[in-house]
C-alpha positions in Angstrom: 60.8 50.4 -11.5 59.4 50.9 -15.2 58.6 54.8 -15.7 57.9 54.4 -19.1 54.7 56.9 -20.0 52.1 54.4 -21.7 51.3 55.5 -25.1 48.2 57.3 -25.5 45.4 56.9 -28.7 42.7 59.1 -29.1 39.3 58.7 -30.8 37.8 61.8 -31.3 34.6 62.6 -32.4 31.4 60.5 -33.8 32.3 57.0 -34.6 30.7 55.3 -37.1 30.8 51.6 -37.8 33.1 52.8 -40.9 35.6 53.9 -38.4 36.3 50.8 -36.7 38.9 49.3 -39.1 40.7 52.7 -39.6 40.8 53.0 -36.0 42.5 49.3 -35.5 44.7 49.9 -37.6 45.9 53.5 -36.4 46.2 51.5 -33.0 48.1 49.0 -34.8 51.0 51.4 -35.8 50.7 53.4 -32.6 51.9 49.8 -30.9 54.2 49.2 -33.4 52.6 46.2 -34.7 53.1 44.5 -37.5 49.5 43.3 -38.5 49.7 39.8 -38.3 53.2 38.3 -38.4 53.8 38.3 -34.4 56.3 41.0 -34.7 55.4 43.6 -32.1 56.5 46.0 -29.4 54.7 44.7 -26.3 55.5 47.3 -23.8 52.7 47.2 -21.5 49.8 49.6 -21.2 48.3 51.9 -23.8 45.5 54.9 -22.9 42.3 54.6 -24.9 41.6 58.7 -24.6 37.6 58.6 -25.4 37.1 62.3 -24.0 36.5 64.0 -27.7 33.9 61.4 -28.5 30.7 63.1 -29.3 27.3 61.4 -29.4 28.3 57.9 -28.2 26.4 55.0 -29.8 26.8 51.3 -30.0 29.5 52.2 -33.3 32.2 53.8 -30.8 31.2 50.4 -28.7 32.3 48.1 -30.9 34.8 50.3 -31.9 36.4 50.3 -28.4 35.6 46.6 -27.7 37.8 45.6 -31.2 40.6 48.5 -30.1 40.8 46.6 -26.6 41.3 42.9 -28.6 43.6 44.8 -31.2 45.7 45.9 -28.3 45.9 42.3 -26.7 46.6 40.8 -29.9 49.9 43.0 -29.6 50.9 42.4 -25.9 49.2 45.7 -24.2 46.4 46.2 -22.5 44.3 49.1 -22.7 42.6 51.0 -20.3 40.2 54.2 -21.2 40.4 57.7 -20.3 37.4 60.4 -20.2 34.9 58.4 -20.5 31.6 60.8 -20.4 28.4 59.6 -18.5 26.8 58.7 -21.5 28.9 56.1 -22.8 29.7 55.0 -19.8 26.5 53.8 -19.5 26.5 52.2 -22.7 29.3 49.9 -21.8 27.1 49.3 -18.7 24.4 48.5 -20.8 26.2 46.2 -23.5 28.2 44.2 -20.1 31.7 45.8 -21.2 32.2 48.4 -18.3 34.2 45.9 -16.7 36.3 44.7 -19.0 37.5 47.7 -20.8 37.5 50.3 -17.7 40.3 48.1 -15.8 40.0 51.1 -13.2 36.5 49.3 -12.0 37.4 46.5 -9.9 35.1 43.7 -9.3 32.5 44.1 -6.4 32.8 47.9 -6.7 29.8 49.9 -7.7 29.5 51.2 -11.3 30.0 54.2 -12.7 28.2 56.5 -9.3 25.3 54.1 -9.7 23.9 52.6 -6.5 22.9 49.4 -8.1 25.1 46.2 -7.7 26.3 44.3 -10.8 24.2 41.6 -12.4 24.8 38.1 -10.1 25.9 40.0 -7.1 24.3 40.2 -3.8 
């Protein structure tokens, strides 16, 4: 039984789109990665901590949707933690709830909303 702690990687604050590379690459060394030359330390799971994130727009979006592909790139997955209501519903809105909120598993209900997901009955 693995009781490793996953590593944890907060974004805190507004994100602007200017963040987005800094971001990647603070993730990048957080992993252990190497940026590019397939040396890594794949070790499973790392926590996206979005609680601190003020004023979510479409930036910290995009921001979150390159951390998640940065993250797979290097052999872990991500999964977020604190998400508020507001940006919550901005990955609703965009169609990434599902994939970077692993937590949500398909045919559940959204987010304490009582409509079902688009192409469901």
């Amino acid at each position: 039984m693995d009781t490793t702690e996953p590593k944890v990687f907060r974004v805190v604050g507004l994100v602007e789109p200017a963040d987005v590379a800094r971001l990647c690459e603070e993730l990048t060394e957080l992993l252990g990665g190497s940026g590019g030359d397939g040396v890594h330390d794949a070790s499973g799971e790392v926590v996206c901590d979005v609680a601190a994130v003020t004023r979510p727009n479409l930036a910290t979006v995009d921001a979150l949707a390159r951390l998640h592909l940065t993250a797979r790139r290097l052999g872990h997955r991500m999964a977020l933690r604190g998400a508020g209501p507001e940006l919550r519903t901005l990955l609703e809105l965009v169609g990434l709830f599902g994939v970077l909120t692993p937590e949500a598993a398909p045919g559940d209900r959204t987010g304490g909303t009582s409509a079902s997901r688009p192409g469901t009955t």
